[in-house]
The first five atom37 places (N, CA, C, CB, O) and aatype in JSON, in Angstrom:
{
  "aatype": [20, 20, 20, 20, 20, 20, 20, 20, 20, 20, 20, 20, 20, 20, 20, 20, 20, 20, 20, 20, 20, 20, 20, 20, 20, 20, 20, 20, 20, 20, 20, 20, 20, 20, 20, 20, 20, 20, 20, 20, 20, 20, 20, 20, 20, 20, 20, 20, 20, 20, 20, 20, 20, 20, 20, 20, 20, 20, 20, 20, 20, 20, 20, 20, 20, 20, 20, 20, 20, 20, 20, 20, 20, 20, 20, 20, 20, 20, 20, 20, 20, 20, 20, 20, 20, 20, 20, 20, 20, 20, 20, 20, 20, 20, 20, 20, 20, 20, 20, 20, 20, 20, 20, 20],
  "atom_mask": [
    [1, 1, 1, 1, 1],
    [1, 1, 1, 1, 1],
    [1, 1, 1, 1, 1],
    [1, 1, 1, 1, 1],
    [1, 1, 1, 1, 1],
    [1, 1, 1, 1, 1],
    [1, 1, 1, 1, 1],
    [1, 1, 1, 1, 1],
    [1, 1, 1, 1, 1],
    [1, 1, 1, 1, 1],
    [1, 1, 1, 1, 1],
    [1, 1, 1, 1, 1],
    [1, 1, 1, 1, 1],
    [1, 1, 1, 1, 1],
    [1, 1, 1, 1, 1],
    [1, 1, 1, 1, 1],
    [1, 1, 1, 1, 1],
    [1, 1, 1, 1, 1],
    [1, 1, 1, 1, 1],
    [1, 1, 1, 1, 1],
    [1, 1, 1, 1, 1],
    [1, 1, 1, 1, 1],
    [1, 1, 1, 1, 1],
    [1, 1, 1, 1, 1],
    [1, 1, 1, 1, 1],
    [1, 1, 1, 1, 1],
    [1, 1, 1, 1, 1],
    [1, 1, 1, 1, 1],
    [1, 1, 1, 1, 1],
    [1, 1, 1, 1, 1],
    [1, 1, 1, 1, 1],
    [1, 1, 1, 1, 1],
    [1, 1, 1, 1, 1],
    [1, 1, 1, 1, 1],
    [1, 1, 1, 1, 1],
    [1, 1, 1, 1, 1],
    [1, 1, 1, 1, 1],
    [1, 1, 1, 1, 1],
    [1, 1, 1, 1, 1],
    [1, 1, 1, 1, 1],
    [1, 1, 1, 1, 1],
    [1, 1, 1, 1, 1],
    [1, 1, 1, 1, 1],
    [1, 1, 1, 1, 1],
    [1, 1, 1, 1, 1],
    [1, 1, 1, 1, 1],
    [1, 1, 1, 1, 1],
    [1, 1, 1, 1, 1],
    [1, 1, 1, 1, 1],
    [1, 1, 1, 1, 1],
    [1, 1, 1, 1, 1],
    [1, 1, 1, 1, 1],
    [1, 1, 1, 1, 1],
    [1, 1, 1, 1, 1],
    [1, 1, 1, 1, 1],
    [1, 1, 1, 1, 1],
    [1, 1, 1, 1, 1],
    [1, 1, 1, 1, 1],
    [1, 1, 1, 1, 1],
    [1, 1, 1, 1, 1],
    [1, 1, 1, 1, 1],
    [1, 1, 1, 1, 1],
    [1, 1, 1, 1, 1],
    [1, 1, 1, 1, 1],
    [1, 1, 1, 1, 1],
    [1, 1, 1, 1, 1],
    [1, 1, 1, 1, 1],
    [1, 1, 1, 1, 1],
    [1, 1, 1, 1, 1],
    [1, 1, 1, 1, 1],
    [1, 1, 1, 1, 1],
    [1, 1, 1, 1, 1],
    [1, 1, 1, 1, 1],
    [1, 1, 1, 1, 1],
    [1, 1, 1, 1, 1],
    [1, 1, 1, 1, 1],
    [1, 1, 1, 1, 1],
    [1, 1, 1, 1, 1],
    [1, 1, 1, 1, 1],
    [1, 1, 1, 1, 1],
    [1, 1, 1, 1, 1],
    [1, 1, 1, 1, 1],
    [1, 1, 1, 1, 1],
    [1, 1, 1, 1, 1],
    [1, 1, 1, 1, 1],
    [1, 1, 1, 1, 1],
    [1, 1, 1, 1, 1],
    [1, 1, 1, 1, 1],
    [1, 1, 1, 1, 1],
    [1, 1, 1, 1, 1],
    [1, 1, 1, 1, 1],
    [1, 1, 1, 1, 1],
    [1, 1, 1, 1, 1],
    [1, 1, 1, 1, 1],
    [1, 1, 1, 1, 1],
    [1, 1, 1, 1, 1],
    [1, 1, 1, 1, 1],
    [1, 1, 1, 1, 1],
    [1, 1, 1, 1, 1],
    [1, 1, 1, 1, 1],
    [1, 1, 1, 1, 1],
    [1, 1, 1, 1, 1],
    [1, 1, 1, 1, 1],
    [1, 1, 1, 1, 1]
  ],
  "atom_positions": [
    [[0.84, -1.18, 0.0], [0.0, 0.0, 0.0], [0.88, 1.23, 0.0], [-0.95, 0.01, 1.21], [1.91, 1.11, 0.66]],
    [[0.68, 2.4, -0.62], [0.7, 3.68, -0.45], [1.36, 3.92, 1.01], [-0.72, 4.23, -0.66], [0.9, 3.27, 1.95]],
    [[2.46, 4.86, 1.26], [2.68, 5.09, 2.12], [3.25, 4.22, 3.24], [1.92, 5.55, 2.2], [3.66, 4.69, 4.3]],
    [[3.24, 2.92, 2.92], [3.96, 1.42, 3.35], [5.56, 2.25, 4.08], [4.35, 0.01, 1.45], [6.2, 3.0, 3.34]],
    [[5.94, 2.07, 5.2], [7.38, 2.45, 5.75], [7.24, 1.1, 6.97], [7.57, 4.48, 6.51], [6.71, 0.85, 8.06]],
    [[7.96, 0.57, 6.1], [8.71, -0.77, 7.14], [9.28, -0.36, 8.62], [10.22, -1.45, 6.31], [9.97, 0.66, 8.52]],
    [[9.2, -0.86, 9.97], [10.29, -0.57, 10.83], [10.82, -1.68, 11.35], [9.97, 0.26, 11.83], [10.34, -2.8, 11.18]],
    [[11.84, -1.43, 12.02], [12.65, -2.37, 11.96], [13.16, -2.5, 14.3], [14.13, -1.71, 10.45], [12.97, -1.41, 14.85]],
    [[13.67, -3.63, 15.27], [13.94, -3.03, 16.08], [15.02, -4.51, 16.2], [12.78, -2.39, 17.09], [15.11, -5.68, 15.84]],
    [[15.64, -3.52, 16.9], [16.87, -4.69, 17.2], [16.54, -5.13, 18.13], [18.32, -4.39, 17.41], [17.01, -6.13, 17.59]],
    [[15.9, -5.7, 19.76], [15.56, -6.4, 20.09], [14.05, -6.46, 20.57], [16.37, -6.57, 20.64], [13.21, -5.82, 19.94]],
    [[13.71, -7.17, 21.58], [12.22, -7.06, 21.81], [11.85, -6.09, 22.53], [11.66, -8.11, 22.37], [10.66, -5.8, 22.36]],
    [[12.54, -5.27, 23.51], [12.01, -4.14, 24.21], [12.05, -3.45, 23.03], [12.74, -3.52, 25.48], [10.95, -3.16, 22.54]],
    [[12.87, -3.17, 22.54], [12.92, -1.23, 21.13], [11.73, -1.97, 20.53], [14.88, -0.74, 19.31], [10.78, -1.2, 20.37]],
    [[11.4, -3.6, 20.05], [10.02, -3.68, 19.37], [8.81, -2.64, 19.98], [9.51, -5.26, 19.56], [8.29, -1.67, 19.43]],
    [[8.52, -3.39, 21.71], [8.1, -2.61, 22.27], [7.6, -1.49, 22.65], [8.32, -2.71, 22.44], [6.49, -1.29, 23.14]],
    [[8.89, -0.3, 22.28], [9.11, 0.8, 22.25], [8.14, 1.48, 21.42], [10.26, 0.94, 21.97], [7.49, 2.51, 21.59]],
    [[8.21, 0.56, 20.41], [8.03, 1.34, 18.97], [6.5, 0.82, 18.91], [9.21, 0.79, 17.44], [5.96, 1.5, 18.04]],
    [[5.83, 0.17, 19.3], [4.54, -0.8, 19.48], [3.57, 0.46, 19.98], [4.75, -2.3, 20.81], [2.43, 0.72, 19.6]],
    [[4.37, 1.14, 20.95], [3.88, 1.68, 22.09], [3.78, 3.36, 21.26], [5.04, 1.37, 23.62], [2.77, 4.05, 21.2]],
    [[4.77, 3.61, 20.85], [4.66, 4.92, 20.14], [3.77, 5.09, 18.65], [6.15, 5.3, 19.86], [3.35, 6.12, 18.14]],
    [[3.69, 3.93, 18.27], [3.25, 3.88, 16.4], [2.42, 3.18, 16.59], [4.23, 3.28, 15.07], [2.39, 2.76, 17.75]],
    [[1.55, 2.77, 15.85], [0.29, 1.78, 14.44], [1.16, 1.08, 14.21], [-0.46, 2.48, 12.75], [2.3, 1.51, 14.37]],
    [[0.96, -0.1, 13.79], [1.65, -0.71, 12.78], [0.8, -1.89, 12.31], [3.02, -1.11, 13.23], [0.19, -2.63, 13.08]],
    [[0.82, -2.01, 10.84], [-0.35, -3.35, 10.51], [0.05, -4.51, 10.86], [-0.74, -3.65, 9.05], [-0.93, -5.23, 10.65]],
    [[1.2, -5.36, 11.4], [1.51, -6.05, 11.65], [3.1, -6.22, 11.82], [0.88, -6.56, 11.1], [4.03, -5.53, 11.41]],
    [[3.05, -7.51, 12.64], [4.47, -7.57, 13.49], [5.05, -8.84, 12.71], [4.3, -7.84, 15.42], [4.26, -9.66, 12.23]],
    [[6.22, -8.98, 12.6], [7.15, -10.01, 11.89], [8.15, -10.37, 13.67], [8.36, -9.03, 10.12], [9.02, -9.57, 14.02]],
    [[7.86, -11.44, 14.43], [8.93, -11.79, 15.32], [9.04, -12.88, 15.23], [8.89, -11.51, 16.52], [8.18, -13.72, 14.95]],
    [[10.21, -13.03, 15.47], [11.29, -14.26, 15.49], [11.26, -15.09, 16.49], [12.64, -13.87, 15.5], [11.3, -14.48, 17.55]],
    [[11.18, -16.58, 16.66], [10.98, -17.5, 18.13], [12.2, -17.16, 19.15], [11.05, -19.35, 17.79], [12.17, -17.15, 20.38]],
    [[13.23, -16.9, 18.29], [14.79, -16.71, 18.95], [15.08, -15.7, 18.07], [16.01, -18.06, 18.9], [15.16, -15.48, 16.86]],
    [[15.32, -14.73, 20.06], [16.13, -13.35, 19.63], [17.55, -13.57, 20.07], [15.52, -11.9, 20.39], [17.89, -14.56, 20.72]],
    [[18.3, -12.69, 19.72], [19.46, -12.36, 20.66], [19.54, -12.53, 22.24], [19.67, -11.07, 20.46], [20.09, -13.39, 22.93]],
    [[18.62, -11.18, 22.66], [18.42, -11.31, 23.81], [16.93, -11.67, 24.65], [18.92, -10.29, 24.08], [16.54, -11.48, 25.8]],
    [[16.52, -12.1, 23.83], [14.57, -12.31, 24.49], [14.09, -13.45, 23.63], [13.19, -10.67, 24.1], [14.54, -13.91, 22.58]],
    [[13.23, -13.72, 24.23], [12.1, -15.03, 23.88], [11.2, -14.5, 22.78], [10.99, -15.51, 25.3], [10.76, -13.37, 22.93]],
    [[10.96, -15.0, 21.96], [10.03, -14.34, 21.13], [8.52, -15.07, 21.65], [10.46, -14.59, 19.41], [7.4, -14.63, 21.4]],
    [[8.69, -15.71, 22.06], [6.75, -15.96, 22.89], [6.58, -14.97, 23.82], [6.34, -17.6, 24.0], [5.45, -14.61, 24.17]],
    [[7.93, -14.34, 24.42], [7.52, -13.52, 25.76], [7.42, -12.09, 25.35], [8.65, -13.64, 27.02], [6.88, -11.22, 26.02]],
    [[8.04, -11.9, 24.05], [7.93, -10.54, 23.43], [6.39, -10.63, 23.0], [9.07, -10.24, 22.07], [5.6, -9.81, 23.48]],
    [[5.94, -11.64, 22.09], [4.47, -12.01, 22.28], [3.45, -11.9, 22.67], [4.29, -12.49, 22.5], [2.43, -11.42, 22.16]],
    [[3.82, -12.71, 24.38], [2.6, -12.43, 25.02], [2.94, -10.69, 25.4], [2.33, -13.61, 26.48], [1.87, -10.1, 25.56]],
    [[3.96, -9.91, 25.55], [3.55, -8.51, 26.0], [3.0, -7.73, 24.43], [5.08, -7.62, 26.84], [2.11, -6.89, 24.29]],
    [[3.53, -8.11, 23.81], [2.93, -7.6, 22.18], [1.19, -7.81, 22.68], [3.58, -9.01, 20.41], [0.5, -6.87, 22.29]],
    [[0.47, -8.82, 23.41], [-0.78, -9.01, 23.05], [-1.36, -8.32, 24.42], [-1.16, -10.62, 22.67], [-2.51, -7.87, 24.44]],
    [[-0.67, -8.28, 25.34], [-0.5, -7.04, 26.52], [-0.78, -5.3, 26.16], [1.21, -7.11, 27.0], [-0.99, -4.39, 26.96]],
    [[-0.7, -5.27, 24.89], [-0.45, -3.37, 24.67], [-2.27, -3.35, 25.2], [0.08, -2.47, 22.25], [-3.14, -4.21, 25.31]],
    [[-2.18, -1.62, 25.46], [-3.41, -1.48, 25.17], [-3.95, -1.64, 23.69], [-3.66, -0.35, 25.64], [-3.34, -2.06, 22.7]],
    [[-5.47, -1.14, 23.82], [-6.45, -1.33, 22.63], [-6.15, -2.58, 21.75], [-6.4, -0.05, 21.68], [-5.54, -3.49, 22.31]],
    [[-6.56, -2.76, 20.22], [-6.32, -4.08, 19.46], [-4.76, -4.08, 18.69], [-7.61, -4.25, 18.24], [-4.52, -3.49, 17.64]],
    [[-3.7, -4.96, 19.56], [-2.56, -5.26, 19.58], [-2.54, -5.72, 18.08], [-2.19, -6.19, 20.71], [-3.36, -6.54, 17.66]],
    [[-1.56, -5.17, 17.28], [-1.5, -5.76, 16.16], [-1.25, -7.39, 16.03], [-0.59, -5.07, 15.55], [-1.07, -8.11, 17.01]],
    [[-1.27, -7.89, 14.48], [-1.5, -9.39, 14.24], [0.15, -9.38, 14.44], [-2.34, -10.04, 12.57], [0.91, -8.49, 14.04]],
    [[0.58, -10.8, 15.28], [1.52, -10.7, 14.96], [2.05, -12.73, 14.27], [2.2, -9.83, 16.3], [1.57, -13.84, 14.5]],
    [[3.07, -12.3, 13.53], [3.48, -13.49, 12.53], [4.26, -13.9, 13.69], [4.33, -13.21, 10.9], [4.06, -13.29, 14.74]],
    [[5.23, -14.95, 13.66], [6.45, -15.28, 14.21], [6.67, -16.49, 13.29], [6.45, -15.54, 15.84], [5.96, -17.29, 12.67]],
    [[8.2, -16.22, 13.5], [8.9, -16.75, 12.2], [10.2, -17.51, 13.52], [9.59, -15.11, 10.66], [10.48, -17.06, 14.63]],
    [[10.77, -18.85, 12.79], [11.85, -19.47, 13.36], [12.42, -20.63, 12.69], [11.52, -19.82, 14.58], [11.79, -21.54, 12.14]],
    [[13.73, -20.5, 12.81], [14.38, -21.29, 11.66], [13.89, -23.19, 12.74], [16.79, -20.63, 11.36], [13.85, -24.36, 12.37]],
    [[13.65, -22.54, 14.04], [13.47, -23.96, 14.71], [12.72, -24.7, 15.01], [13.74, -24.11, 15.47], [12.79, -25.42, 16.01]],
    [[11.28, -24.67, 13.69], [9.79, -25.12, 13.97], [9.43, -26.11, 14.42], [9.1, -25.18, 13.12], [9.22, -27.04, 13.65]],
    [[9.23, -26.27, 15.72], [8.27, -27.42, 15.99], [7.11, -27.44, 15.94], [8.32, -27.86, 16.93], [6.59, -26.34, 15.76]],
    [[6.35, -28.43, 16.06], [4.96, -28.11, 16.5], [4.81, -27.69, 17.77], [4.12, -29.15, 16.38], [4.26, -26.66, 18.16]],
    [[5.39, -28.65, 18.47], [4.81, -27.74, 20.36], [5.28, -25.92, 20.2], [6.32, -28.68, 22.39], [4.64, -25.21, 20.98]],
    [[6.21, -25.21, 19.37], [6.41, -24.56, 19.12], [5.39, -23.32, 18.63], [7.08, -25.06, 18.71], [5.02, -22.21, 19.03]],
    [[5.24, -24.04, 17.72], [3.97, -23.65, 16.79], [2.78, -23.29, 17.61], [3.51, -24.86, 15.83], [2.47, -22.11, 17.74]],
    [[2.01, -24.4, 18.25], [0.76, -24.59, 19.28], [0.82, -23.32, 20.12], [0.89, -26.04, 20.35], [0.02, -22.39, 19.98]],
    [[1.84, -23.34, 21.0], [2.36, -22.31, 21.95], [2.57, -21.2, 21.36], [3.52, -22.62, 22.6], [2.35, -20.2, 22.04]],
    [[3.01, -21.01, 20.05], [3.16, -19.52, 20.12], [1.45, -18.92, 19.4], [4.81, -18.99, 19.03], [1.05, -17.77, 19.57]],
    [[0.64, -20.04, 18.58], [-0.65, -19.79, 18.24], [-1.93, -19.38, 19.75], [-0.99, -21.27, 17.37], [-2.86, -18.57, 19.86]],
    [[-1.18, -20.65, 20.9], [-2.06, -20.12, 21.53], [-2.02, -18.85, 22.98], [-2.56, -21.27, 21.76], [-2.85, -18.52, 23.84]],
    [[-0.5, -18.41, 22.63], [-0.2, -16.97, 22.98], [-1.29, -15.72, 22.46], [1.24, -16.69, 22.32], [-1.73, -14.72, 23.02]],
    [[-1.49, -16.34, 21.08], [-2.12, -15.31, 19.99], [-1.4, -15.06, 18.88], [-2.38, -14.01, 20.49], [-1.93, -14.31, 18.06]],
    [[-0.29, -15.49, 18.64], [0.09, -15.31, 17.0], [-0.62, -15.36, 15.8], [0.86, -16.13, 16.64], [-1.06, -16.5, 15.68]],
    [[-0.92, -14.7, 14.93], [-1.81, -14.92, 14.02], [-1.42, -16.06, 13.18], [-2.04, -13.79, 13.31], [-2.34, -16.56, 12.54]],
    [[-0.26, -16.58, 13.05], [0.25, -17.43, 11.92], [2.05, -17.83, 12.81], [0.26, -16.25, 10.03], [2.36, -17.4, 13.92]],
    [[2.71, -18.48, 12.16], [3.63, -19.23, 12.14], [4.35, -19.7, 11.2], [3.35, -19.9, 12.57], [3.99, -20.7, 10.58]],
    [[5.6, -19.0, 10.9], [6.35, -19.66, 9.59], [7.53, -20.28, 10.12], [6.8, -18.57, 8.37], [7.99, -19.82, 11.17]],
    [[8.18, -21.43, 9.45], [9.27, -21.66, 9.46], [10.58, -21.91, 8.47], [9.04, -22.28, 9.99], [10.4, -22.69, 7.53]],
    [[11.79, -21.34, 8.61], [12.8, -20.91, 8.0], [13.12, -22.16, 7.27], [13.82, -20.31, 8.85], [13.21, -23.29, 7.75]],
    [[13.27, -21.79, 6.1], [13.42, -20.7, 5.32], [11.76, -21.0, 4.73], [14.92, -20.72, 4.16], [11.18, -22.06, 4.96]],
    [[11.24, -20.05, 4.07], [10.26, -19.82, 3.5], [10.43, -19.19, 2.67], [9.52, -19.51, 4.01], [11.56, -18.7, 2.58]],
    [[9.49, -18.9, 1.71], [9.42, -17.89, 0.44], [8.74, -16.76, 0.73], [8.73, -18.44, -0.8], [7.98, -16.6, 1.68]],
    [[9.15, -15.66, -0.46], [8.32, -14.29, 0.06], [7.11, -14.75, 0.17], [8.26, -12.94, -0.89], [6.47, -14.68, 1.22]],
    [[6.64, -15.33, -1.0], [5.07, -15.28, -1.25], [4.7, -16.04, -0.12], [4.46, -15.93, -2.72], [3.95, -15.27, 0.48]],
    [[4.76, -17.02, 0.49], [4.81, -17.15, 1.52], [4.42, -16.38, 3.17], [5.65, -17.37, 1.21], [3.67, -16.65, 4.11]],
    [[5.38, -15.36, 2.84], [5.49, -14.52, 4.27], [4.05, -13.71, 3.65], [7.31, -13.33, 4.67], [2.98, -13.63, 4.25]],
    [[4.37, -13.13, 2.29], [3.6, -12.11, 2.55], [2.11, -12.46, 2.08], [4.19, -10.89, 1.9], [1.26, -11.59, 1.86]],
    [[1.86, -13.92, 1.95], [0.23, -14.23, 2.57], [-0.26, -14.65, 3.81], [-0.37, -15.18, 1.95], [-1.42, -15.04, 3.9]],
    [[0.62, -14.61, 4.93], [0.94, -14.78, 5.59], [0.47, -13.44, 6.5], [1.96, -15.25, 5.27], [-0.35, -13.43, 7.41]],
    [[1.0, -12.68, 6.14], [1.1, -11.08, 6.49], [-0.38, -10.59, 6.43], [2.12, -10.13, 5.31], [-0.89, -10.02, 7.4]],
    [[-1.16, -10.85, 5.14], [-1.87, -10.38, 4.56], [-3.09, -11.0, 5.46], [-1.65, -10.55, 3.16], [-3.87, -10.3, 6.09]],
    [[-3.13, -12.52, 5.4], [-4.11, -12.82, 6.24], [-4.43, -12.47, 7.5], [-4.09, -13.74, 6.3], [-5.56, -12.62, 7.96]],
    [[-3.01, -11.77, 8.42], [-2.89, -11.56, 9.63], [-3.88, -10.29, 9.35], [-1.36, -11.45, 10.25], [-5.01, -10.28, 9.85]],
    [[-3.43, -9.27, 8.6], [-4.09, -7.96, 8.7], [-5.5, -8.21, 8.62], [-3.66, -6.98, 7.63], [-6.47, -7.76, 9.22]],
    [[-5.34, -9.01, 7.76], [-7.42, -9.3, 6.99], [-8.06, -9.61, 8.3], [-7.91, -11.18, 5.57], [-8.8, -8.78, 8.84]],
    [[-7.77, -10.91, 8.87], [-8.07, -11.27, 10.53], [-8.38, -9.89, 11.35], [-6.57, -12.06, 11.33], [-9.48, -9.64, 11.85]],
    [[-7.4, -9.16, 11.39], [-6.84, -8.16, 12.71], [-8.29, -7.45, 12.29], [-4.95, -7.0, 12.6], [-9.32, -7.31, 12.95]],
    [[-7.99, -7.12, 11.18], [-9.28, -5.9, 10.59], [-10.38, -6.76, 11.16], [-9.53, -5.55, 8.52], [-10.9, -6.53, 12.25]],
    [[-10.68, -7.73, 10.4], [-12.27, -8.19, 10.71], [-12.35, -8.23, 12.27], [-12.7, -9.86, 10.03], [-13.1, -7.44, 12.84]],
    [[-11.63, -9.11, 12.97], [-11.78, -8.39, 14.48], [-11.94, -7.3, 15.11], [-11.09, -8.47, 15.02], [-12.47, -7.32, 16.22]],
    [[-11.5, -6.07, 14.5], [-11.61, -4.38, 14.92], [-12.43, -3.91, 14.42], [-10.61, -3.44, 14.66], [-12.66, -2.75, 14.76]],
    [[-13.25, -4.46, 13.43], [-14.74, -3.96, 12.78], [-15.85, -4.19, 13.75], [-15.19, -4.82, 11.37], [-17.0, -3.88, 13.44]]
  ]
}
């Protein structure tokens, strides 16, 4: 879309940060950060006030118990590495479509 500006955060608090200051149509996190859990960045991602954006999570280390757990955190979806764009970005797309029909 129009006006599309990607952001980007180096770990899960600056995600946070930025969660907390901006909109954003959706979140791209990783199962394994550097320094944080990506289920625990997660569950506070689904912590913000008002309707917390959709968020994806992506990990090169898919399990299913993986998977389950981070779906029933609230992830909208679940990919695992490597994947294709087209891929991510129906992926993406469904998250928003979801997020929307929920905020209607």
């Amino acid at each position: 879309r129009e006006g599309y500006e990607p952001v980007e955060a180096e770990c899960g608090a600056a995600a946070l940060r930025v969660l907390r200051e901006r909109p954003v149509d959706a979140v791209l996190l990783d199962l394994r950060l550097a320094a944080d859990d990506g289920l625990d960045v997660l569950r506070e991602v689904r912590r913000l006030g008002g309707e917390p954006p959709p968020v994806v999570m992506l990990t090169a280390h898919g399990t299913i118990p993986a998977a389950v757990e981070a779906m029933r955190r609230g992830a909208a979806g679940f990919l695992t590495k490597p994947f294709r764009n087209d891929e991510l970005l129906a992926a993406v797309r469904r998250a928003v479509a979801d997020g929307r029909a929920r905020g209607a």
